[in-house]
HTML snippet that shows the backbone in 3Dmol.js (N, CA, C, O; Angstrom):
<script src="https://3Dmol.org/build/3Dmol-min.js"></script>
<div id="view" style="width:600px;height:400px;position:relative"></div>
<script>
const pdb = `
ATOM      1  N   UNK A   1       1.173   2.178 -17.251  1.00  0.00           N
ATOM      2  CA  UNK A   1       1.303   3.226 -16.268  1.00  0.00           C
ATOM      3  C   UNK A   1       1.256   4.565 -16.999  1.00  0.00           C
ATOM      4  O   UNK A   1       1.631   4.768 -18.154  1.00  0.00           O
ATOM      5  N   UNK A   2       0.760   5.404 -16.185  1.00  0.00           N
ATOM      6  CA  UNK A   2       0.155   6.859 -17.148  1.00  0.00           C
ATOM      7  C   UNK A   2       1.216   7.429 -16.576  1.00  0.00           C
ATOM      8  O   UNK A   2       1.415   7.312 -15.367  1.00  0.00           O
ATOM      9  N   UNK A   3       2.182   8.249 -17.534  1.00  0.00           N
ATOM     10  CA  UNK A   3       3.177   9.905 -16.929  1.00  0.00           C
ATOM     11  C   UNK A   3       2.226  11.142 -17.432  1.00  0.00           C
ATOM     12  O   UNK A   3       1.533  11.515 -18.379  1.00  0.00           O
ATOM     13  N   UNK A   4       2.635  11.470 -16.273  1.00  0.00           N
ATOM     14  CA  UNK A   4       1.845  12.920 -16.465  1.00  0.00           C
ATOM     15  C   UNK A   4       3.179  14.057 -15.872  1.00  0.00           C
ATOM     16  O   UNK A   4       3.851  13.699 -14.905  1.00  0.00           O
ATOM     17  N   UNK A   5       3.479  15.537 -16.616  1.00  0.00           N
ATOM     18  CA  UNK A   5       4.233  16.446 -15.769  1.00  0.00           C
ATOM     19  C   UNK A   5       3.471  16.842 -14.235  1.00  0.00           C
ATOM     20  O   UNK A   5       2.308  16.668 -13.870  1.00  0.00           O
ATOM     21  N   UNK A   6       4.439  17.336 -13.654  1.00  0.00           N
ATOM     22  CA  UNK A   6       3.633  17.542 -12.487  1.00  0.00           C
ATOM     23  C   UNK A   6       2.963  19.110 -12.355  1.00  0.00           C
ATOM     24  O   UNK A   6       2.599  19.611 -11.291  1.00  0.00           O
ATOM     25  N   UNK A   7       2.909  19.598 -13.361  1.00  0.00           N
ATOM     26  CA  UNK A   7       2.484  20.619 -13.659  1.00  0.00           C
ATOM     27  C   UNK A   7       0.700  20.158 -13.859  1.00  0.00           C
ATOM     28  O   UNK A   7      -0.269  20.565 -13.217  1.00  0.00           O
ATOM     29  N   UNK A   8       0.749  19.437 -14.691  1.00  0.00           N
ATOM     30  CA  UNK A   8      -0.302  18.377 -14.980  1.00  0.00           C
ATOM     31  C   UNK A   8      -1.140  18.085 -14.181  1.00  0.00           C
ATOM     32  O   UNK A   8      -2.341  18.306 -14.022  1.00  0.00           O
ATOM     33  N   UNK A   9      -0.112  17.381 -13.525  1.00  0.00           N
ATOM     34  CA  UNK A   9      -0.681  16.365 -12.192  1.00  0.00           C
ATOM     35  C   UNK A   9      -1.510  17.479 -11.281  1.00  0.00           C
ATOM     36  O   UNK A   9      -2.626  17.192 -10.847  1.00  0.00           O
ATOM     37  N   UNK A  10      -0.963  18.627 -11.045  1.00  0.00           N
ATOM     38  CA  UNK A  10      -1.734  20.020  -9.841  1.00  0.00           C
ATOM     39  C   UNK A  10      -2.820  20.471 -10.448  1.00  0.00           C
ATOM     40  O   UNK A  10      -3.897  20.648  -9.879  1.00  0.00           O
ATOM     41  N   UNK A  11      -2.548  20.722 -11.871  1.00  0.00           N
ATOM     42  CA  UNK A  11      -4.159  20.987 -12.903  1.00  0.00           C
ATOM     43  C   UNK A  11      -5.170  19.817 -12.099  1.00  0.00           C
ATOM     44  O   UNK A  11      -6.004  20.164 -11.262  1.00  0.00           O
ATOM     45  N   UNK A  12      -4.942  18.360 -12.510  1.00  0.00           N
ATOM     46  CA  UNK A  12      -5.594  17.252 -12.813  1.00  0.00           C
ATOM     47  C   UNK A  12      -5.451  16.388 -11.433  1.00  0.00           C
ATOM     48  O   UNK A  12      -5.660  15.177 -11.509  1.00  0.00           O
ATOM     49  N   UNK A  13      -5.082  17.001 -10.098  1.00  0.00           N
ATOM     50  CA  UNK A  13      -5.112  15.830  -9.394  1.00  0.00           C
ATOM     51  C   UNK A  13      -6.526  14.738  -9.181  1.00  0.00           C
ATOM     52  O   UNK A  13      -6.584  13.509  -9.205  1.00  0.00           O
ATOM     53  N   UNK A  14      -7.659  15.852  -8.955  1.00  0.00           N
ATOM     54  CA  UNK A  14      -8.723  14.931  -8.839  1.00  0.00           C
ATOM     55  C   UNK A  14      -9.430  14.025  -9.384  1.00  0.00           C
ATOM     56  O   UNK A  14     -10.450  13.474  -8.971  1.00  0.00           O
ATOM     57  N   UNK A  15      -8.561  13.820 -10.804  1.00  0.00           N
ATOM     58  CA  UNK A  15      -8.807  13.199 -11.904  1.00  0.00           C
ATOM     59  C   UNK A  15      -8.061  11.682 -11.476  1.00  0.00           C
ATOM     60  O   UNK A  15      -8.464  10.536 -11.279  1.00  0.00           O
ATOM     61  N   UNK A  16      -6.677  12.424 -11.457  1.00  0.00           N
ATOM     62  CA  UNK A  16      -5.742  11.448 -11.132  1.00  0.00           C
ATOM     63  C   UNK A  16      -6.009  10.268  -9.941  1.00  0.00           C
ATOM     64  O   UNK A  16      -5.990   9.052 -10.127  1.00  0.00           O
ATOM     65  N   UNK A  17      -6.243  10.926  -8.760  1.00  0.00           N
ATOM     66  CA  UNK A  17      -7.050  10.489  -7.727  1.00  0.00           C
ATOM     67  C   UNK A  17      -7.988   9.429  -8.013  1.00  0.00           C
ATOM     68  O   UNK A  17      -8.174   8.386  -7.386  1.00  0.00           O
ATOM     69  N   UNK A  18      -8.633   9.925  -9.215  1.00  0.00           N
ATOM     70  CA  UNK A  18      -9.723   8.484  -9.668  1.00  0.00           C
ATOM     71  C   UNK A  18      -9.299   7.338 -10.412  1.00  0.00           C
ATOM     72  O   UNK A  18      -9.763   6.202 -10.316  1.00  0.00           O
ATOM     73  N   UNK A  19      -8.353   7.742 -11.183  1.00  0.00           N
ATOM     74  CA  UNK A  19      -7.344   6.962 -11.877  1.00  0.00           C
ATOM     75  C   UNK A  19      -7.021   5.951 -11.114  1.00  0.00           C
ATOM     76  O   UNK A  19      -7.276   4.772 -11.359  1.00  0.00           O
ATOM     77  N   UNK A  20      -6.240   6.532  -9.813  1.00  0.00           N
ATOM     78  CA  UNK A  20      -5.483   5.515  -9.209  1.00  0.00           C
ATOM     79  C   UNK A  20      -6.673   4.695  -8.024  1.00  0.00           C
ATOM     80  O   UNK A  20      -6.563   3.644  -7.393  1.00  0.00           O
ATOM     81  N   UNK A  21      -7.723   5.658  -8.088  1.00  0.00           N
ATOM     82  CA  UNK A  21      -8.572   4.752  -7.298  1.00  0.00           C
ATOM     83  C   UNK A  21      -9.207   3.131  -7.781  1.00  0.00           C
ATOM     84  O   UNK A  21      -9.603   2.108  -7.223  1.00  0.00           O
ATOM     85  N   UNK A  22      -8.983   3.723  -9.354  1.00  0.00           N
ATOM     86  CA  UNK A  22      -9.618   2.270 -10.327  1.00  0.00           C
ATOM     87  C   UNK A  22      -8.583   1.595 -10.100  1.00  0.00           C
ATOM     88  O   UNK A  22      -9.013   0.523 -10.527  1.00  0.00           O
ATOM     89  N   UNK A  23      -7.385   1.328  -9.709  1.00  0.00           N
ATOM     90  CA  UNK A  23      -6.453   0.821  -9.627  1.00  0.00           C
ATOM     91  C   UNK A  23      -5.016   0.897 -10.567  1.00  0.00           C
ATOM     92  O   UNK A  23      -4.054   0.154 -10.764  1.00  0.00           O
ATOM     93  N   UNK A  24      -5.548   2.498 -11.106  1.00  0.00           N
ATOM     94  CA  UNK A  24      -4.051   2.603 -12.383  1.00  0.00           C
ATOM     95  C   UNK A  24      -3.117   3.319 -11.468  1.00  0.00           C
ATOM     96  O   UNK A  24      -3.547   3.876 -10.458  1.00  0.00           O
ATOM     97  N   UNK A  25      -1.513   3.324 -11.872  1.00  0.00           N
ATOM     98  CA  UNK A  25      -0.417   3.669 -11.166  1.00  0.00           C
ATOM     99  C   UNK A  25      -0.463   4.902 -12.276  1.00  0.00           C
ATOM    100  O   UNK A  25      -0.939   4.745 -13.400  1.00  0.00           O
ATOM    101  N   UNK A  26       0.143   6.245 -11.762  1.00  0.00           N
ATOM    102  CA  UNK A  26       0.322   7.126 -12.245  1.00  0.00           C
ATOM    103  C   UNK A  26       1.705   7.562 -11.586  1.00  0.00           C
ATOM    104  O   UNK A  26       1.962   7.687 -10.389  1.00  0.00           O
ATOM    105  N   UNK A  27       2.719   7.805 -12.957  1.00  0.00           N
ATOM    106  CA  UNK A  27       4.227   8.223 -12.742  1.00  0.00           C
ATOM    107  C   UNK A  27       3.971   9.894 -12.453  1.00  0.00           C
ATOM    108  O   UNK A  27       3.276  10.501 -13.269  1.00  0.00           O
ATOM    109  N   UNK A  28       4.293  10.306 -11.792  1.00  0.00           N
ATOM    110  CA  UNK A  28       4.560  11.871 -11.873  1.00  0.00           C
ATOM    111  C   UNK A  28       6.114  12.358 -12.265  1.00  0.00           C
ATOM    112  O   UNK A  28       7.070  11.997 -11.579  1.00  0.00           O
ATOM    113  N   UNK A  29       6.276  13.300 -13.554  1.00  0.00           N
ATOM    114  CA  UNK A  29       7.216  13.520 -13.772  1.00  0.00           C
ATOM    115  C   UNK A  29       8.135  15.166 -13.727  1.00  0.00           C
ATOM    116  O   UNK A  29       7.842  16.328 -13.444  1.00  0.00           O
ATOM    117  N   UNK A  30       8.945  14.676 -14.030  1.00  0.00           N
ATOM    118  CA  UNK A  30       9.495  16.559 -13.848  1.00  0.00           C
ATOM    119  C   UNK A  30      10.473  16.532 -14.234  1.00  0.00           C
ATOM    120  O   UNK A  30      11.175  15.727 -13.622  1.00  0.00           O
ATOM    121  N   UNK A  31      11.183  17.268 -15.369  1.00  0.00           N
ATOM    122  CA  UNK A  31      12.228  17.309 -16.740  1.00  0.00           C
ATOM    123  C   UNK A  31      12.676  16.096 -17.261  1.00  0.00           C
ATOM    124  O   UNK A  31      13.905  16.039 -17.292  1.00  0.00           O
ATOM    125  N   UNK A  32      12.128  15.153 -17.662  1.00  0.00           N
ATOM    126  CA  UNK A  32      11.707  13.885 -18.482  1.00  0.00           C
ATOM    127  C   UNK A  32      12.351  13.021 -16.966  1.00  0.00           C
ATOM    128  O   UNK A  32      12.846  11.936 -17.271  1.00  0.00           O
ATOM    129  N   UNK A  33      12.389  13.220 -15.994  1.00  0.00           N
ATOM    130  CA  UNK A  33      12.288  12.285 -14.321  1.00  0.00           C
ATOM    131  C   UNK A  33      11.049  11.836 -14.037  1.00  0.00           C
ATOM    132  O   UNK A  33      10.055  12.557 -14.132  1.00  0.00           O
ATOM    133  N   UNK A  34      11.013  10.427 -13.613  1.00  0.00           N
ATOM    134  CA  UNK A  34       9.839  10.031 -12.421  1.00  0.00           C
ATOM    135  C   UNK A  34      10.369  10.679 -11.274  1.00  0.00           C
ATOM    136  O   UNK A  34      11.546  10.406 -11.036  1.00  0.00           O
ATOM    137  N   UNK A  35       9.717  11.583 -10.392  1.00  0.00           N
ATOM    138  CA  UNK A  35      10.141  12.255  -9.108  1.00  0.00           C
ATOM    139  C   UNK A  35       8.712  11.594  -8.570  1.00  0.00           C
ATOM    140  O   UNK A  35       8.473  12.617  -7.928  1.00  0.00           O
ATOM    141  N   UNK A  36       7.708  10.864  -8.322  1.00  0.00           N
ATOM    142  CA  UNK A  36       6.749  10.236  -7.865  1.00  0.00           C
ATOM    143  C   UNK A  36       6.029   9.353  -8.265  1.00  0.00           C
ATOM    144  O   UNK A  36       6.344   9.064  -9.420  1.00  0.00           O
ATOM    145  N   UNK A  37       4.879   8.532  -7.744  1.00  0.00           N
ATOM    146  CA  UNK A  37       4.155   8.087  -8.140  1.00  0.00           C
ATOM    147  C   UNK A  37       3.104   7.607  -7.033  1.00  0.00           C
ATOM    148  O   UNK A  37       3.282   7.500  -5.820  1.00  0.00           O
ATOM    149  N   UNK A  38       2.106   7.380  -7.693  1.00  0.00           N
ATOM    150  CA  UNK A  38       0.450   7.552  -7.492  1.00  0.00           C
ATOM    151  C   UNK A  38       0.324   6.080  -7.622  1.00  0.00           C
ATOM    152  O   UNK A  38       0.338   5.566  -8.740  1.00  0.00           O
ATOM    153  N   UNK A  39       0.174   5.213  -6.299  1.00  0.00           N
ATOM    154  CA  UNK A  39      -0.408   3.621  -6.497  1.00  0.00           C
ATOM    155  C   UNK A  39      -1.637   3.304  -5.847  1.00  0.00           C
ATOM    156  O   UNK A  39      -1.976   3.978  -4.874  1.00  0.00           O
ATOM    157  N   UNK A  40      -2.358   2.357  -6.258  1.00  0.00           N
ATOM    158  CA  UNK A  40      -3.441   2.215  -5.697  1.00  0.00           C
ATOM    159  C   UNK A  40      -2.688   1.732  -3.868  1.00  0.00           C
ATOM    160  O   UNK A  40      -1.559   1.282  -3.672  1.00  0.00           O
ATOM    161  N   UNK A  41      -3.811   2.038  -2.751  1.00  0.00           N
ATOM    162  CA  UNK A  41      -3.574   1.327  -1.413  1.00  0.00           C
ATOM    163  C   UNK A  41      -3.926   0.148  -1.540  1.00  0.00           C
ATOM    164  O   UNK A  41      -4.779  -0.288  -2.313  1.00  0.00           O
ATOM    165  N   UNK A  42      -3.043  -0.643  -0.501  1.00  0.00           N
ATOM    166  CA  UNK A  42      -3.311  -2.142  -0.608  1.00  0.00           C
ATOM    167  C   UNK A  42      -3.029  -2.461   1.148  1.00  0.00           C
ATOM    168  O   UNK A  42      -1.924  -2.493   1.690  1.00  0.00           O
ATOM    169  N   UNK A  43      -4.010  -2.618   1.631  1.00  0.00           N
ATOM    170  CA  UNK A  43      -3.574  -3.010   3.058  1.00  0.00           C
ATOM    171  C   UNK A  43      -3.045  -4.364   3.351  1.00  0.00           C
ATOM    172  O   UNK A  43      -3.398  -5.405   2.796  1.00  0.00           O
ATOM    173  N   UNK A  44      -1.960  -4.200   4.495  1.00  0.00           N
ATOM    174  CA  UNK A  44      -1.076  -4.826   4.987  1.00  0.00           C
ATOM    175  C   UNK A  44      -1.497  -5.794   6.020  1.00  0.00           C
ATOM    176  O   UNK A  44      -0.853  -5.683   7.063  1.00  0.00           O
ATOM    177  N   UNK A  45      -2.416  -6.725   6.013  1.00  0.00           N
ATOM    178  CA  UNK A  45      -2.173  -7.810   7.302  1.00  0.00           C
ATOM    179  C   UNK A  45      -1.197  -7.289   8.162  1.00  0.00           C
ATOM    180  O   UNK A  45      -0.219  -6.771   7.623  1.00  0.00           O
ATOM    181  N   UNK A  46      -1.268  -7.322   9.686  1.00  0.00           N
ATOM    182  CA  UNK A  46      -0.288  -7.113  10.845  1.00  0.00           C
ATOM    183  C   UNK A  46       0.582  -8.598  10.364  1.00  0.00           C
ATOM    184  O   UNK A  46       1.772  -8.607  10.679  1.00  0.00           O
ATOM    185  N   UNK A  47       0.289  -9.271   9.963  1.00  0.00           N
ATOM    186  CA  UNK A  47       0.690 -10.900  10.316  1.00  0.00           C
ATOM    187  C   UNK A  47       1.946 -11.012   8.954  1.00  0.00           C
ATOM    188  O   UNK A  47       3.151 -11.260   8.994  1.00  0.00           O
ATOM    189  N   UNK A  48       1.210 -10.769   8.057  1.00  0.00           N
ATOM    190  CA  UNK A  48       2.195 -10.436   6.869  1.00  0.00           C
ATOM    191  C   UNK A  48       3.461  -9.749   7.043  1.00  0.00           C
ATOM    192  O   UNK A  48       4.603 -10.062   6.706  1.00  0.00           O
ATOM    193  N   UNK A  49       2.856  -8.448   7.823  1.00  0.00           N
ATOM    194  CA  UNK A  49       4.207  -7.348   7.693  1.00  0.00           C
ATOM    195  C   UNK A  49       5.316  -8.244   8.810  1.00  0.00           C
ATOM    196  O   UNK A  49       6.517  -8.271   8.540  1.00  0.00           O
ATOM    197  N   UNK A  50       4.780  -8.946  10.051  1.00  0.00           N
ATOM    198  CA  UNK A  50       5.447  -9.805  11.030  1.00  0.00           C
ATOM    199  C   UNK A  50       6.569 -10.443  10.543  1.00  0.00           C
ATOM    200  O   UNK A  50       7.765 -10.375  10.828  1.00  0.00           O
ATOM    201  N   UNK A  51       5.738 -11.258   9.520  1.00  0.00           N
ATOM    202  CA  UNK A  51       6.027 -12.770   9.467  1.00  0.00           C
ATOM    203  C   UNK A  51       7.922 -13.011   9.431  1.00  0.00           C
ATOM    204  O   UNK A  51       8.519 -13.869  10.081  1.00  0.00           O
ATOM    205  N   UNK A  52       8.510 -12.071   8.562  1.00  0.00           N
ATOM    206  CA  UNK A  52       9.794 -12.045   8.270  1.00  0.00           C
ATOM    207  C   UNK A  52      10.186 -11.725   9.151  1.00  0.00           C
ATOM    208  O   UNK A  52      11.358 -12.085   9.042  1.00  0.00           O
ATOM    209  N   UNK A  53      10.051 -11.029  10.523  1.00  0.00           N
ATOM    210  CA  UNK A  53      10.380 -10.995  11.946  1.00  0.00           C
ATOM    211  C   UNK A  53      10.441 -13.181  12.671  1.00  0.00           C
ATOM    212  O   UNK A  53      11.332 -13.953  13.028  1.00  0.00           O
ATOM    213  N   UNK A  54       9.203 -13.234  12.545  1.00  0.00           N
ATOM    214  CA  UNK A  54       9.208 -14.238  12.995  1.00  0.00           C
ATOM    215  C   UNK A  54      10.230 -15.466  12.767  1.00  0.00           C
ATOM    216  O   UNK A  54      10.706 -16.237  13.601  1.00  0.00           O
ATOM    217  N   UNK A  55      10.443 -15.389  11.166  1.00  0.00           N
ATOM    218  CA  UNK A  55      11.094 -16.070  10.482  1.00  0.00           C
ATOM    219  C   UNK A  55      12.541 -15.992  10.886  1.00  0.00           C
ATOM    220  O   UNK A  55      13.281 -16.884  10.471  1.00  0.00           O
ATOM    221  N   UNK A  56      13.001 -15.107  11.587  1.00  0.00           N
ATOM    222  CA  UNK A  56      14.016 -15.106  12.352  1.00  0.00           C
ATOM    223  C   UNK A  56      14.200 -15.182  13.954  1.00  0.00           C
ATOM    224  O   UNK A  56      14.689 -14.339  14.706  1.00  0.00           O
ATOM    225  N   UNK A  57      13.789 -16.146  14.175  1.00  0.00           N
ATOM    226  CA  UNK A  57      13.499 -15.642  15.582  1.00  0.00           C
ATOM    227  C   UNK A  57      15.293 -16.204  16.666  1.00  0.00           C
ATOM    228  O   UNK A  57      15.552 -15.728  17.772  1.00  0.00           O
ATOM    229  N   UNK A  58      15.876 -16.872  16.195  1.00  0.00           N
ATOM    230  CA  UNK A  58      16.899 -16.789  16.677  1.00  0.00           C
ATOM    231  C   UNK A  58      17.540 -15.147  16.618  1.00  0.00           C
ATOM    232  O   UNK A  58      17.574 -14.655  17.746  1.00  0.00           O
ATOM    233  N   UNK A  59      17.886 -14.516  15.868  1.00  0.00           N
ATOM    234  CA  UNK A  59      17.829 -13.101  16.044  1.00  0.00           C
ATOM    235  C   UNK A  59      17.242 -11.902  16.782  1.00  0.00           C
ATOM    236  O   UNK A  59      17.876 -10.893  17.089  1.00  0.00           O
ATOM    237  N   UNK A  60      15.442 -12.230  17.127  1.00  0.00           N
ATOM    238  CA  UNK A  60      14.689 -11.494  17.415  1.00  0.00           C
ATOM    239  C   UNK A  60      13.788 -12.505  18.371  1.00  0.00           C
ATOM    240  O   UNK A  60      13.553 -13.669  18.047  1.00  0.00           O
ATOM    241  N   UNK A  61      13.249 -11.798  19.780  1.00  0.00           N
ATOM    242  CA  UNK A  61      13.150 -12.436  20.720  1.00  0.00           C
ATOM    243  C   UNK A  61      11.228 -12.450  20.105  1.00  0.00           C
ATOM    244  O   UNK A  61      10.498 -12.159  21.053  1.00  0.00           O
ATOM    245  N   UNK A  62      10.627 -12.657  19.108  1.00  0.00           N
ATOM    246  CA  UNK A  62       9.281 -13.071  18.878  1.00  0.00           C
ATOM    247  C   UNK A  62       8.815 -14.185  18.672  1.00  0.00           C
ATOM    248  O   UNK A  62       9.457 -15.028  18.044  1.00  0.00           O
ATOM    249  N   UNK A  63       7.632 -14.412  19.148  1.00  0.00           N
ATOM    250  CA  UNK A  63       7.276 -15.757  18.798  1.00  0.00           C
ATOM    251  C   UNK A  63       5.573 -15.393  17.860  1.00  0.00           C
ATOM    252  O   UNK A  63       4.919 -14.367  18.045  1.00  0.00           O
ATOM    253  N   UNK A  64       5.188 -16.503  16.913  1.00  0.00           N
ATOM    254  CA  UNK A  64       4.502 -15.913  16.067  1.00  0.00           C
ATOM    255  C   UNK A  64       2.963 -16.720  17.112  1.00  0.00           C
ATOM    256  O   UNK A  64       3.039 -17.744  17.791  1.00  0.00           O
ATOM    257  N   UNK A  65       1.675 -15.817  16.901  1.00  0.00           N
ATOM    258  CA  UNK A  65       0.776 -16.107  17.436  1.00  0.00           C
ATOM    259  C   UNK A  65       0.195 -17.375  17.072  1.00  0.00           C
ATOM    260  O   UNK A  65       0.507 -17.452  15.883  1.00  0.00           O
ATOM    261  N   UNK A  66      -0.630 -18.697  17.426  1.00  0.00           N
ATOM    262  CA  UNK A  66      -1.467 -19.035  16.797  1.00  0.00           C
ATOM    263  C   UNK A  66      -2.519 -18.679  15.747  1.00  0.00           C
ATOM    264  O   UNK A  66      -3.360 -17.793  15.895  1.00  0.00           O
ATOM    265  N   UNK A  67      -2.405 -19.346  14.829  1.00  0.00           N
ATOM    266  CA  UNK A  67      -3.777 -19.037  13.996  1.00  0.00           C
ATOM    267  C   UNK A  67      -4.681 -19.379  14.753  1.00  0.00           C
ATOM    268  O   UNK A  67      -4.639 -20.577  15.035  1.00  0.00           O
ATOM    269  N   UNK A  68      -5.814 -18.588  15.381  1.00  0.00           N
ATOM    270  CA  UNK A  68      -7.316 -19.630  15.472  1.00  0.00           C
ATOM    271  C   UNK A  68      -7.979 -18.803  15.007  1.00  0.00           C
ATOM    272  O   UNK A  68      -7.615 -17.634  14.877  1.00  0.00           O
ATOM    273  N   UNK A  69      -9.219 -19.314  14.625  1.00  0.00           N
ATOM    274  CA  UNK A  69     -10.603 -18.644  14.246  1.00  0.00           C
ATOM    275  C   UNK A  69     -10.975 -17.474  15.058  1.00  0.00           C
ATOM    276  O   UNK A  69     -10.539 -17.061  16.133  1.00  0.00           O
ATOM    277  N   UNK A  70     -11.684 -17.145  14.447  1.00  0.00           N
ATOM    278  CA  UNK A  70     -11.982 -15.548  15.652  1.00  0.00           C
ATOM    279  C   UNK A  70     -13.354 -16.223  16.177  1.00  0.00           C
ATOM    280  O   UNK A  70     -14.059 -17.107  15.689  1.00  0.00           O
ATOM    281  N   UNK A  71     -13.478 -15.306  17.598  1.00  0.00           N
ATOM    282  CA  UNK A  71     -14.565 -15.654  18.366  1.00  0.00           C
ATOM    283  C   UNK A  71     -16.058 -15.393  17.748  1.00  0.00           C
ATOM    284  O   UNK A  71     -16.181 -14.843  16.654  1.00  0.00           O
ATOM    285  N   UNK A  72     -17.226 -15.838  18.545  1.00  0.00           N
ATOM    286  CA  UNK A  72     -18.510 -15.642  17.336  1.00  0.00           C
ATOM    287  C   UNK A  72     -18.578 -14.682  18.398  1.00  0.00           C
ATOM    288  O   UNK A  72     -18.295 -14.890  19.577  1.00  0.00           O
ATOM    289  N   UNK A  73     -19.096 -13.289  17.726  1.00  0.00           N
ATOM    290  CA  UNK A  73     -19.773 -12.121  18.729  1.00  0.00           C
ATOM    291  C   UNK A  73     -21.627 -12.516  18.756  1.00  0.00           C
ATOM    292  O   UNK A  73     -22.234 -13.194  17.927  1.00  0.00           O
ATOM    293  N   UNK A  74     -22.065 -11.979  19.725  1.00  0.00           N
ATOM    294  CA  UNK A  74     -23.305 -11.747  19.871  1.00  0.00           C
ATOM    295  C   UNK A  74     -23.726 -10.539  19.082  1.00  0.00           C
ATOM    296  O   UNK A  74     -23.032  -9.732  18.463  1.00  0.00           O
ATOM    297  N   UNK A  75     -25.182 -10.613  19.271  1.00  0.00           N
ATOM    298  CA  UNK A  75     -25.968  -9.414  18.557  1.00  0.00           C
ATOM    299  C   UNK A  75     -26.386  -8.625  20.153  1.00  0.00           C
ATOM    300  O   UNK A  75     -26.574  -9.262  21.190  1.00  0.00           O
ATOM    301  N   UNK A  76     -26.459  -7.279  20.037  1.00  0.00           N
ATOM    302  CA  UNK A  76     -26.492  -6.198  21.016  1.00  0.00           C
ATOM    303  C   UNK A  76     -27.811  -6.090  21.445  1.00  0.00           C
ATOM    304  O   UNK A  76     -28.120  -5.243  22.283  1.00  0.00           O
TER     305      UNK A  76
END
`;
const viewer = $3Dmol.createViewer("view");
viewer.addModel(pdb, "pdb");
viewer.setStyle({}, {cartoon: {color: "spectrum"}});
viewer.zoomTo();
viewer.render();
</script>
């Protein structure tokens, strides 16, 4: 993981930006503190973020969907 000051980081964001686009984490720091950091995005399945809902469902009135295949679309 790269530290950079955040003095740094405002020079160099668009740099940084690419950094973390390749997938590197960048600490942002400020008087030898991590006060941030720069991670690559990683999207969340709806079903994933659920699931620990579901997993309780005596607690919480959900029930989890079927898996099925998705429908075949036509061409327009």
């Amino acid at each position: 993981m790269r530290r950079v000051q955040a003095t740094e980081a405002k020079a160099k964001f668009s740099g940084l930006l690419a950094a973390v686009e390749a997938g590197e984490t960048v600490a942002i720091m400020r008087r030898g503190r991590v006060i941030a950091r720069l991670v690559p995005d990683a999207p969340t399945p709806a079903a994933d973020a659920f699931r620990p809902l579901w997993d309780e469902q005596d607690e919480i009135d959900l029930v989890a969907p079927a898996d099925v295949p998705p429908e075949p679309v036509s061409r327009l």
